[in-house]
C-alpha positions as CSV (number, residue, x, y, z in Angstrom):
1,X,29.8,-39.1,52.2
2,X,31.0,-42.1,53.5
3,X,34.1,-42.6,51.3
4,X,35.5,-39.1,52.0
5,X,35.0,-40.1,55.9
6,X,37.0,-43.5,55.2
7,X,39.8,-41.5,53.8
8,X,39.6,-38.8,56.7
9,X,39.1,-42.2,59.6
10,X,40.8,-45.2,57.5
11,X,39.8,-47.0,60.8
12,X,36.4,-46.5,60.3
13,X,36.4,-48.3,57.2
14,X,37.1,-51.4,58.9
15,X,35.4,-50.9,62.0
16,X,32.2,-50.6,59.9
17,X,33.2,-54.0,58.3
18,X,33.6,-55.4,61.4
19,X,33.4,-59.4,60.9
20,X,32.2,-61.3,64.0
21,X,34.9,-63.7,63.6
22,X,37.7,-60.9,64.7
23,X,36.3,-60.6,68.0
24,X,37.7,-63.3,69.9
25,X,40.9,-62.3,68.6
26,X,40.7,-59.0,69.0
27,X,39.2,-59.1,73.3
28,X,42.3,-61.4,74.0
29,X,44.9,-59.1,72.6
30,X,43.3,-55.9,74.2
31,X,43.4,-57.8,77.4
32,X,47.2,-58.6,76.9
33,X,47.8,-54.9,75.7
34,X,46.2,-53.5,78.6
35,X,48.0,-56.0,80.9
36,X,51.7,-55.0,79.4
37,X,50.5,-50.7,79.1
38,X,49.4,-50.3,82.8
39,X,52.9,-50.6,84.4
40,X,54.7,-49.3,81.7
41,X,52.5,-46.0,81.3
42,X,52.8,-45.5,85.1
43,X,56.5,-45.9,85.3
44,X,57.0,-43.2,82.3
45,X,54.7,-41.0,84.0
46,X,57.2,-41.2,86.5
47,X,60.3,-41.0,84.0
48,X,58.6,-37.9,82.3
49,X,58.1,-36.0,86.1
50,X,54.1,-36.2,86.7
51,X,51.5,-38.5,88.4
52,X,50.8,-42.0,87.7
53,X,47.5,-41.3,86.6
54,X,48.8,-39.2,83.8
55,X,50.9,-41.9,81.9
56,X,47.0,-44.2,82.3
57,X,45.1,-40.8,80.4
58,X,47.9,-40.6,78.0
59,X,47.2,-44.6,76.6
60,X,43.3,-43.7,76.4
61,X,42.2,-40.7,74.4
62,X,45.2,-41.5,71.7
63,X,44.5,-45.1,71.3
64,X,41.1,-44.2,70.3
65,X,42.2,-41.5,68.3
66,X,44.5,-43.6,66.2
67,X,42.3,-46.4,66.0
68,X,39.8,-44.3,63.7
69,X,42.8,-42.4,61.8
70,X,45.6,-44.6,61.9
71,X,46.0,-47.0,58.4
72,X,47.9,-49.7,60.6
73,X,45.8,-52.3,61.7
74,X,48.1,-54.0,64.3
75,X,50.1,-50.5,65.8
76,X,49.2,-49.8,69.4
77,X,50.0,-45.8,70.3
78,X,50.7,-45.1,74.0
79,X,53.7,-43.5,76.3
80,X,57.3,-44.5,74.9
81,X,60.7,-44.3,76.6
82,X,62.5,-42.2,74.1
83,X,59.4,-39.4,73.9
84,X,59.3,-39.5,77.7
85,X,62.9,-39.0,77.8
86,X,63.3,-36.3,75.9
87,X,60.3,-34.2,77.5
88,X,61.4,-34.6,80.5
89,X,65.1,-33.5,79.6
90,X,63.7,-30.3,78.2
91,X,60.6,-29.8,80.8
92,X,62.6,-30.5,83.8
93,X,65.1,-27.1,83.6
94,X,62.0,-25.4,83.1
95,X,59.8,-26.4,85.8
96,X,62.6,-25.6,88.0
97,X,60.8,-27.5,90.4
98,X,56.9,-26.5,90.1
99,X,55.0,-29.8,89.7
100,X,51.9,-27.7,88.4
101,X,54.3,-26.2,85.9
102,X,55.9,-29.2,85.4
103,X,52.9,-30.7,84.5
104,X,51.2,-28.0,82.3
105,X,54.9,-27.7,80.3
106,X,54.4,-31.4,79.4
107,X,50.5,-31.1,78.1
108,X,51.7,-28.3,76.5
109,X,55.0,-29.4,74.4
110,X,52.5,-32.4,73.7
111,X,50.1,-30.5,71.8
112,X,52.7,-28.8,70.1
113,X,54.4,-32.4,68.9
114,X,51.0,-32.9,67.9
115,X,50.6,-29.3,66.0
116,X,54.0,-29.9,64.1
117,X,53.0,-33.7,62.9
118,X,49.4,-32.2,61.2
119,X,51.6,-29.4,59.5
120,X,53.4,-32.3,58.3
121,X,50.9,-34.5,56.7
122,X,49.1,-31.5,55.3
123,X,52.2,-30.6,53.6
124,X,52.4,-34.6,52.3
125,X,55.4,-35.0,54.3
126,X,55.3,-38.7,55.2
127,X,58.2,-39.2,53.4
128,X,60.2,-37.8,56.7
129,X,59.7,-41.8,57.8
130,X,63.0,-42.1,55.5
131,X,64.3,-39.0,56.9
132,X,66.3,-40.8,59.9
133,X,68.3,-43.4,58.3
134,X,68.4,-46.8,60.1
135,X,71.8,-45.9,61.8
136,X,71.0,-42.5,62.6
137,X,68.1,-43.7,64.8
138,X,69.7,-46.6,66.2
139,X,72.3,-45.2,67.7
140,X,69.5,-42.4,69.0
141,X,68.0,-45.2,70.7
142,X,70.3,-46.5,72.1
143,X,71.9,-43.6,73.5
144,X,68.5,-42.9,75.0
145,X,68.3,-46.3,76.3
146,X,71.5,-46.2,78.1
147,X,70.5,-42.7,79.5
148,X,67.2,-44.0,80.8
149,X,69.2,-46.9,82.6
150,X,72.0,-44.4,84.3
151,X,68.7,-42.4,85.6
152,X,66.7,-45.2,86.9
153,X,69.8,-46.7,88.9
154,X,69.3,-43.8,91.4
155,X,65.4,-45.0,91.9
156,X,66.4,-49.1,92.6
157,X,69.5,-47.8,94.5
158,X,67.6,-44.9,96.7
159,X,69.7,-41.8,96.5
160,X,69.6,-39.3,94.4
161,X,71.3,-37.6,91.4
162,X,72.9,-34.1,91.9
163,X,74.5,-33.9,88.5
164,X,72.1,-33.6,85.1
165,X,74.5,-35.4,82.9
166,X,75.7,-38.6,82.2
167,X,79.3,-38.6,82.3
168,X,79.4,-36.7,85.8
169,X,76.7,-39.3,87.5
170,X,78.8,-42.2,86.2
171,X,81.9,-40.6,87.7
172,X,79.9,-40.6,90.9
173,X,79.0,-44.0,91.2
174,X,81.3,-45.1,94.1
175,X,79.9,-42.6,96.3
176,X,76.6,-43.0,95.0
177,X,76.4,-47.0,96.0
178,X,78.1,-46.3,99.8
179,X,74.7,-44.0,99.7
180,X,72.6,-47.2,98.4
181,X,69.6,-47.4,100.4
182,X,69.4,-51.6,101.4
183,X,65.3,-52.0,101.8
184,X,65.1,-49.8,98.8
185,X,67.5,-52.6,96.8
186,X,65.8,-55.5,98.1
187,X,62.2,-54.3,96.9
188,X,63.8,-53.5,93.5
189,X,65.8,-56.9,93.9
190,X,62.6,-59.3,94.3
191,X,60.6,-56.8,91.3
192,X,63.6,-58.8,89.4
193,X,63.5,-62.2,90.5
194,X,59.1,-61.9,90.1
195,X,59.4,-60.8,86.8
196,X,62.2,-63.5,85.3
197,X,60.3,-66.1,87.3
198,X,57.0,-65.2,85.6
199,X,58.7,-64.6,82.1
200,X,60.1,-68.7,82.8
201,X,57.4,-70.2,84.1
202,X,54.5,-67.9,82.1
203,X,56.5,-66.5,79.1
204,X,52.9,-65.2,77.9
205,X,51.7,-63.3,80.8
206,X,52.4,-59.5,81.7
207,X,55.1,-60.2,84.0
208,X,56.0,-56.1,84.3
209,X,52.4,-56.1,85.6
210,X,52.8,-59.4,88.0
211,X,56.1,-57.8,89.3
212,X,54.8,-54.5,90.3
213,X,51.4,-55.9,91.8
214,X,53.5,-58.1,93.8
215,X,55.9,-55.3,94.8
216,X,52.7,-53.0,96.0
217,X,50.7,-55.8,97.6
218,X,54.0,-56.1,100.3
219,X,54.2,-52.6,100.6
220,X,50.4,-52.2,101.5
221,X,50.3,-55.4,104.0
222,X,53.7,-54.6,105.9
223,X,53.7,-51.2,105.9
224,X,57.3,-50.9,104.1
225,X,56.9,-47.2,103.6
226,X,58.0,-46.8,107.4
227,X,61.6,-48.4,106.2
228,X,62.0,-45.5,103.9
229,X,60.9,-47.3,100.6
230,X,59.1,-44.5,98.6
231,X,56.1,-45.8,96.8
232,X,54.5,-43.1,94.1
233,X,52.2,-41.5,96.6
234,X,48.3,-40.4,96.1
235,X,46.9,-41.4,92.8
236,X,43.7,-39.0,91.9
237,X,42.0,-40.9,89.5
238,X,38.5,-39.7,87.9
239,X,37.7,-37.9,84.7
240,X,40.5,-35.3,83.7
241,X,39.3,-31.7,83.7
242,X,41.2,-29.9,80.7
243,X,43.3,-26.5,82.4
244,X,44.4,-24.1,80.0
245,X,48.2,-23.5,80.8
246,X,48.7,-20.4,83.3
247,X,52.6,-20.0,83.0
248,X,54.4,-17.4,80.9
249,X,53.8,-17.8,77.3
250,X,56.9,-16.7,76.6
251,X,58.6,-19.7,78.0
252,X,56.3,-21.9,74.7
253,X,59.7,-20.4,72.4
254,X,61.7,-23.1,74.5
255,X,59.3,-25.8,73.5
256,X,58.9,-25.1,69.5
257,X,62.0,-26.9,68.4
258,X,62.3,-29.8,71.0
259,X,58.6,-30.4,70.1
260,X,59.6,-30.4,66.0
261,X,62.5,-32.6,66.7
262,X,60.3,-35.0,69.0
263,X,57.8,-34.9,66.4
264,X,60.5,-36.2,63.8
265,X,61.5,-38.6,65.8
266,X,58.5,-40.3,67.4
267,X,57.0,-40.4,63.5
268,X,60.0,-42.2,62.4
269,X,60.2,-44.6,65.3
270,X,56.5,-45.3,64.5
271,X,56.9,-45.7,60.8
272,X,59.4,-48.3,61.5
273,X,57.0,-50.5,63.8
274,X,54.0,-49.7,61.4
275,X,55.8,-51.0,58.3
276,X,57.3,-54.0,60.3
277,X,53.9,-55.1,61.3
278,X,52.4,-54.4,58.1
279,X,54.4,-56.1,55.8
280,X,54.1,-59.3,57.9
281,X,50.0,-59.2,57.8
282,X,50.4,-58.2,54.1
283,X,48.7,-54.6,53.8
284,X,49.4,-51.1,53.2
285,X,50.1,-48.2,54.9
286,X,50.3,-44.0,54.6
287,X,52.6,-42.3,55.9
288,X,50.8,-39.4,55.7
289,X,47.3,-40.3,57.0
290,X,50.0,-41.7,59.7
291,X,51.9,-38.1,60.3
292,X,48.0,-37.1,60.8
293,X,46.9,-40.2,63.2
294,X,50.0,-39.4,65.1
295,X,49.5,-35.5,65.5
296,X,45.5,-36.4,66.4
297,X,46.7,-38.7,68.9
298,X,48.8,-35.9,70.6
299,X,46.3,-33.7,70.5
300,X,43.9,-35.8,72.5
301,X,46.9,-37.1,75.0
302,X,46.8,-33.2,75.5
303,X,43.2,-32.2,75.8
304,X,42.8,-35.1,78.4
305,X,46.1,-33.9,80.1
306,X,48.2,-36.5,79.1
307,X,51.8,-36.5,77.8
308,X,53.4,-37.3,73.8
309,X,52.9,-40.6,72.5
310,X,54.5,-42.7,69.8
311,X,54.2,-46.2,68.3
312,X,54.7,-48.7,70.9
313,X,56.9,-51.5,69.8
314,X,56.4,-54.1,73.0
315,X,52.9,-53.3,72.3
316,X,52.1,-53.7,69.0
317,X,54.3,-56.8,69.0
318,X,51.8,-58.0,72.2
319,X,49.2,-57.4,69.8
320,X,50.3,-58.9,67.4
321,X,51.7,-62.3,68.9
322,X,47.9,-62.3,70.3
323,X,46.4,-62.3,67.1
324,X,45.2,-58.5,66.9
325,X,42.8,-58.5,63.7
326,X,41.9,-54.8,64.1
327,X,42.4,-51.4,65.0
328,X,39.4,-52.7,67.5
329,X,41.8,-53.8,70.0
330,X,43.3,-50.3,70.8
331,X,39.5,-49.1,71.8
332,X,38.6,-52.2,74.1
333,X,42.5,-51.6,75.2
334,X,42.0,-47.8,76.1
335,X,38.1,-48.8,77.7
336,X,39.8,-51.0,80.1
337,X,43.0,-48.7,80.8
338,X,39.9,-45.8,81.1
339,X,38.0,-47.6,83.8
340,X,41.0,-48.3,85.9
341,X,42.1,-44.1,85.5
342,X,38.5,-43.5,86.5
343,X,37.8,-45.9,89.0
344,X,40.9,-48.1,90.2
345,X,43.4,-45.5,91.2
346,X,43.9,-45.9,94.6
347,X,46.0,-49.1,94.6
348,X,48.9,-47.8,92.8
349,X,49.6,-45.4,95.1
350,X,51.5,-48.6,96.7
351,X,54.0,-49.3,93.8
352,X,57.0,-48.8,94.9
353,X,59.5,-46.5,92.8
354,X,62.3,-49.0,92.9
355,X,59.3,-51.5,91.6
356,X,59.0,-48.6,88.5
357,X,62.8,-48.0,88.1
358,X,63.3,-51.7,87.6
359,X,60.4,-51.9,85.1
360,X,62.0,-48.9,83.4
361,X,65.5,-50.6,83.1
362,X,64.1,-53.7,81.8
363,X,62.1,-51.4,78.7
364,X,65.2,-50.0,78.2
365,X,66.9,-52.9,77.9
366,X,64.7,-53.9,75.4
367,X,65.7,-50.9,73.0
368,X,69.5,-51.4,73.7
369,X,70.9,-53.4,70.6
370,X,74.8,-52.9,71.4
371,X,75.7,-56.3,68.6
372,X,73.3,-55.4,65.9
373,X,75.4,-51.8,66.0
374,X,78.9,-53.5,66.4
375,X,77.7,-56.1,63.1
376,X,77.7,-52.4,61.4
377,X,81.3,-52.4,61.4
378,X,81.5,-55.5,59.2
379,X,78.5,-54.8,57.1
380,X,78.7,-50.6,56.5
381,X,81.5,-48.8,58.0
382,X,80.3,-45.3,56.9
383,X,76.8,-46.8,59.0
384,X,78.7,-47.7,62.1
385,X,80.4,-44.4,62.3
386,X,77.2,-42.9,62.0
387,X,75.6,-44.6,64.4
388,X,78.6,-44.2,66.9
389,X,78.5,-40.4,66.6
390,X,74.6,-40.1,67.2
391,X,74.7,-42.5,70.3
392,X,78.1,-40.7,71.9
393,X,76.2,-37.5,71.0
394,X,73.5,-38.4,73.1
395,X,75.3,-39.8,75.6
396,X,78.0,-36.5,76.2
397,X,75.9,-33.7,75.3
398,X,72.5,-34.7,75.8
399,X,69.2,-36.7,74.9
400,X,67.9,-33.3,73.4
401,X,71.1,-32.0,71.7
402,X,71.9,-35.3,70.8
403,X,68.2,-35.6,68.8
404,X,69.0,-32.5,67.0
405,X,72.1,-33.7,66.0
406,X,70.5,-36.7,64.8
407,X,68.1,-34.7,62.7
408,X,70.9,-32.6,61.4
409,X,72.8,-35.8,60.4
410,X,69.5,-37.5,58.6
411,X,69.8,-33.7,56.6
412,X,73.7,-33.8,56.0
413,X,73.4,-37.2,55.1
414,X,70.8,-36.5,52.1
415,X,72.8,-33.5,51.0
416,X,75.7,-35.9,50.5
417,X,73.9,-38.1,48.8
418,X,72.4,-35.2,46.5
419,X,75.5,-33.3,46.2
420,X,78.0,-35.8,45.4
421,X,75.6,-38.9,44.1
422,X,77.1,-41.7,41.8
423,X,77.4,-41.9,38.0
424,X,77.6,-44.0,35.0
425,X,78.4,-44.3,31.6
426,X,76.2,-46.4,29.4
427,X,76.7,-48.7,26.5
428,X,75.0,-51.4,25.0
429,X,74.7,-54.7,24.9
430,X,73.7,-57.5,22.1
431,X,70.9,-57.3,22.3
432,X,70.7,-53.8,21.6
433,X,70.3,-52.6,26.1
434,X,71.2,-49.8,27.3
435,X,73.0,-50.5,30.9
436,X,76.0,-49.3,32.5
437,X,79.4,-50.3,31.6
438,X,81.1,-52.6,34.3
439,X,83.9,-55.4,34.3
440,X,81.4,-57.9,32.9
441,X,81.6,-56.6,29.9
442,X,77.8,-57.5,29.2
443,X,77.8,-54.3,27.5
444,X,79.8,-52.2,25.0
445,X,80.7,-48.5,24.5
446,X,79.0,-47.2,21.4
447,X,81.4,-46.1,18.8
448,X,82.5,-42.0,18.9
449,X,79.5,-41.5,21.2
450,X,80.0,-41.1,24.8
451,X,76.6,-41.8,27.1
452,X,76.2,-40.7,30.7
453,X,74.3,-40.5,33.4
454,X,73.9,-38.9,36.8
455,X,72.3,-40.4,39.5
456,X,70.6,-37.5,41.2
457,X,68.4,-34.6,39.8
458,X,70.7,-31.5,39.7
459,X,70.4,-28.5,41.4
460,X,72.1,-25.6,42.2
461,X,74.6,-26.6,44.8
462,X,75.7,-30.4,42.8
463,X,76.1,-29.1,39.1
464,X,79.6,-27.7,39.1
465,X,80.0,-31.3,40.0
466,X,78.0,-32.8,37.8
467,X,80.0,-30.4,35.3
468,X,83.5,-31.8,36.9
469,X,82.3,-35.3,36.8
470,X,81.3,-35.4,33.1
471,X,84.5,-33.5,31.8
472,X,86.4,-36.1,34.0
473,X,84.8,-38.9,32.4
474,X,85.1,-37.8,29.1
475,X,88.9,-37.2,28.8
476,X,89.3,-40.5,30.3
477,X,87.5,-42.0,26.7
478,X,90.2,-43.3,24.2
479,X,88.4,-43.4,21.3
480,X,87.2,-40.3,18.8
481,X,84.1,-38.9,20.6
482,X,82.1,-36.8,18.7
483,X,79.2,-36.9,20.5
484,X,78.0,-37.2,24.0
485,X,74.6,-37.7,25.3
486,X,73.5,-37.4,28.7
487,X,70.7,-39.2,30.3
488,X,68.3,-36.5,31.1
489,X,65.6,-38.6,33.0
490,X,67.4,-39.1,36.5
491,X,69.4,-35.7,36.6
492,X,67.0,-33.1,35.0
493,X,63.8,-33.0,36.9
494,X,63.1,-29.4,37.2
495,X,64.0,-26.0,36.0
496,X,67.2,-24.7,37.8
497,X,68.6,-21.5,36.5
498,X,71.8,-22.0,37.6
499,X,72.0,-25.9,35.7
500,X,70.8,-24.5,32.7
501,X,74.0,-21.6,32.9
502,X,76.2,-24.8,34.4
503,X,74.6,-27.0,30.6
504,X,75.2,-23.2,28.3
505,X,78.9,-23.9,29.8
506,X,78.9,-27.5,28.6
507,X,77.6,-26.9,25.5
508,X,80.5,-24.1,24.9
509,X,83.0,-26.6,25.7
510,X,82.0,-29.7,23.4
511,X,81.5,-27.4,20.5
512,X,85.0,-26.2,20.6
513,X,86.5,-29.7,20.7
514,X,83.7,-30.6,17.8
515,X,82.1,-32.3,20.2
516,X,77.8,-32.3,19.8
517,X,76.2,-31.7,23.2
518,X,72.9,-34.0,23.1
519,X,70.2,-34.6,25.8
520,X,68.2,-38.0,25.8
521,X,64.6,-37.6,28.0
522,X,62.3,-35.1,28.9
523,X,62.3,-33.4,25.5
524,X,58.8,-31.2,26.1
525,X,60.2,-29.7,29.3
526,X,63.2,-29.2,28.3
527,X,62.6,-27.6,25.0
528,X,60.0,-25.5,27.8
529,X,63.0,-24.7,29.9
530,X,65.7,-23.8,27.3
531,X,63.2,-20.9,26.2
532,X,63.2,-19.8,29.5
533,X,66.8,-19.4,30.2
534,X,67.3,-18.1,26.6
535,X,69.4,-21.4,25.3
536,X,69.2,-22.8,21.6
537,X,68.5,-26.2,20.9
538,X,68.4,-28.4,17.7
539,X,71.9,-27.5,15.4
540,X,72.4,-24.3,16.6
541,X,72.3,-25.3,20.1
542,X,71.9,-28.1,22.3
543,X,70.1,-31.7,20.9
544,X,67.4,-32.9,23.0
545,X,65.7,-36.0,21.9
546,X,62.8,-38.1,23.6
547,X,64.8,-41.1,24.5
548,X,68.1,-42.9,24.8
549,X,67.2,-45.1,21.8
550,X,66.3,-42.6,19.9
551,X,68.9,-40.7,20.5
552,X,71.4,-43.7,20.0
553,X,69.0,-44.4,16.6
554,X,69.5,-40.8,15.0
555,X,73.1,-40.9,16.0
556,X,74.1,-44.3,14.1
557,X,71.9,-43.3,11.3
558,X,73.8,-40.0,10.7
559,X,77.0,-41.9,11.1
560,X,76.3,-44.1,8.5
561,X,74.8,-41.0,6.0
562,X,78.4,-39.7,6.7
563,X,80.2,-42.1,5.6
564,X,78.1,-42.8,2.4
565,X,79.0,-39.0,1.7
566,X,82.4,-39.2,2.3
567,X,82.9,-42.7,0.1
């Protein structure tokens, strides 16, 4: 029993192996990740539209959740700047202005994220962690980062945005700073100098949390709100009461494919931070159990009527720097972040929203990486173009078009790659090798036999290439062929119709030019898959042997029987 609930709850495995020693360890971090996740999840409760008290449910339910499912040990779950982002770019248009609405479209594109990342793991698709190449997602987050920053200015500033996209509110910015509201910039001014000071003289301590605690003890002792500096208003802690959505159901069509996208891309984002983390404490991770963790987590950010989370990198690193030993530290985290939803509300309705803006800025700062994309342009061009086109995407047409561009590139990018992969041809070397044939000339062509390989499994839409690619390579041979093998390992890993018709073709050609068409690899499933689609194998047809060396063995040894006959 226990076993198959291990491989349901990984974290129960080593919660149930708890060693005393952790604990130390593990109550210090928890205390540090709780310090750095209050501010932050009330100033993306605020970036994703909703009350402050929904950015504290949505760190507690899922950082419990993934604690018992989750496989990393270090990864802390919670609100994120790019999710919030992104729900709030699609939510916002349609609220149209309903707060309740509002609200009830978040909770509900958040279970749906959460629907579309079980689906996933139950069809074993962790593997969508290497969907989003390295530059497609950096220049996602980027994008998104600079986004967050341009919106934020109108909260430290005190006016507010008319137009919805980024180019039009930067055109706006002259008459948007004659509009700057002074006690408003002063409050966001000293949240600054607070945190820098604390980051200087305590570089250990949640300054985000100093800064805004600060910020809201002025407001609450001088009464700033009658200056016109907005704080975040009434804060109703206590338990959350689930509320089944009362909207038009129709309106859920708009949600399905920004929730599969954010699904996507909060799984990769986490992946990246889980793997980081991981690799430095030297264990393993699944990426499935981690699509499940992560869809679990959304579920219970939902049912408590919280918003999507992801991995959170400032987090986890907190954790980590802290010496996080166990998944432990997420539930004494969540406890504390509980009792303060429950209990300790009614503070916070004196933090300033120039104190959150700022706060907002500086996490956003922390996801821009402008150099590390400009060092692309030294190190992979093709990369930096890439990651150009996926951050002006999001910044021109949108965090949410921009995302499903990004997801579109991830899929163009792996068609190219399947479609028009690279080849080699093959030779040996003394001591009798098989690698490719470079300018080192380690290895050597085999007399009249021509050996190639394709670097991709072939499929309908890359075998006329394939078929092009071969032909090209073998007219370009100077010496008297008369046989060429093909590496059937990489190229021929299941039955494709169409590749068999495209290999009939192949075989057609080479016999006229007395060429012998020969396949090295695979030789019980291909021998399956030529009596399916009706091809002849052995001297009437097609060779197929079980290995290169074999291949190259039989070869040589009827070369050398010719010859014998013919002296």
């Amino acid at each position: 029993m226990l076993p198959r609930l291990y491989n349901i709850m990984p974290g129960l495995k080593v919660l149930f192996n708890y060693e005393r020693q952790w604990l130390a360890d593990d109550a210090k971090a928890a205390l540090s990740v709780a310090a750095v996740a209050l501010p932050v999840a009330i100033a993306y409760a605020q970036l994703t539209g909703v009350n402050a008290v929904v950015g504290l449910y949505s760190c507690v339910l899922p950082m419990i959740i993934y604690a018992l499912f989750g496989t990393s040990k270090q990864l802390i779950v919670g609100p994120d700047a790019a999710t919030c982002a992104v729900i709030a770019a699609v939510v916002t248009p349609l609220a149209a202005g309903d707060i309740v609405k509002h609200w009830q479209l978040v909770i509900t594109m958040t279970a749906m994220t959460g629907f579309w990342c079980i689906i996933a793991s139950r069809f074993k698709l962790g593997v969508l962690a290497d969907f989003l190449s390295k530059p497609i997602l950096m220049g996602l987050l980027n994008g998104v980062a600079i986004t967050i920053i341009v919106g934020q200015f109108s909260k430290v500033f005190g006016f507010t945005f008319d137009e919805k996209y980024l180019l039009e509110r930067l055109g706006g910015v002259p008459d948007y700073l004659s509009q700057a509201h002074v006690p408003t910039l002063l409050t966001a001014l000293l949240t600054v100098s607070i945190y820098f000071v604390m980051k200087r003289l305590k570089p250990t301590w949640p300054a985000s949390m100093f800064a805004i605690a600060f910020a809201a003890t002025l407001v609450w002792l001088f009464n700033l709100e009658q200056f016109g500096i907005k704080t975040i208003g009434i804060v109703d802690g206590g338990l959350p009461l689930f509320k089944a959505p009362d909207f038009d159901l129709g309106i859920i069509r708009e949600l399905v494919i920004p929730a599969l996208n954010l699904a996507i891309v909060s799984f990769v984002s986490m992946m990246l931070t889980a793997r980081s983390f991981a690799a430095k404490n030297s264990y393993d991770i699944d990426a499935d159990k981690e699509f499940m963790a992560l869809g679990m987590a959304n579920f219970a950010s939902a049912l408590s009527q919280g918003f999507a989370v992801s991995g959170a990198d400032s987090r986890t690193a907190v954790n980590d720097a802290n010496g996080g030993k166990t998944q432990l530290v997420s539930i004494i985290a969540a406890i504390i972040i509980g009792i303060i939803a429950i209990f300790l509300t009614a503070p916070l309705e004196f933090i300033p929203s120039a104190a959150l803006g700022v706060v907002l800025i500086i996490a956003s700062i922390h996801l821009l990486d402008l150099k590390a994309v400009w060092q692309l342009r030294l190190k992979d061009r093709q990369a930096f173009y890439l990651t150009l086109t996926t951050l002006f995407a999001v910044l021109l047409i949108g965090v949410i078009p921009g995302i499903t561009l990004a997801v579109l590139l991830g899929l163009f990018q792996f068609i190219r790659t399947v479609m028009r992969p690279t080849d080699n041809i093959l030779g040996v070397d003394v001591n009798g090798v098989v690698r490719s044939l470079d300018t080192s000339d380690k290895a050597k062509a085999v007399d009249g036999i021509f050996i190639y390989r394709f670097n991709s499994p072939l499929t309908y839409f890359n075998s006329s290439f394939f078929k092009r690619r071969l032909l090209e390579q073998y007219a370009r041979q100077k010496d008297d062929i008369q046989c060429v093998i093909i590496d059937a390992v990489p190229c021929f890993t299941h039955l494709d119709l169409s590749v068999m018709a495209m290999l009939a073709d192949l075989n057609i050609i080479f016999k006229k030019r007395g060429v012998r068409l020969e396949l090295a690899g695979r030789k019980r499933q291909l021998l399956a898959w030529f009596k399916n689609a009706d091809i002849k194998s052995g001297s009437d047809g097609i060779y197929v042997h079980s290995d290169l060396y074999l291949a190259l063995r039989i070869n040589q040894s009827k070369k050398i029987t010719d010859e014998e006959v013919q002296d």
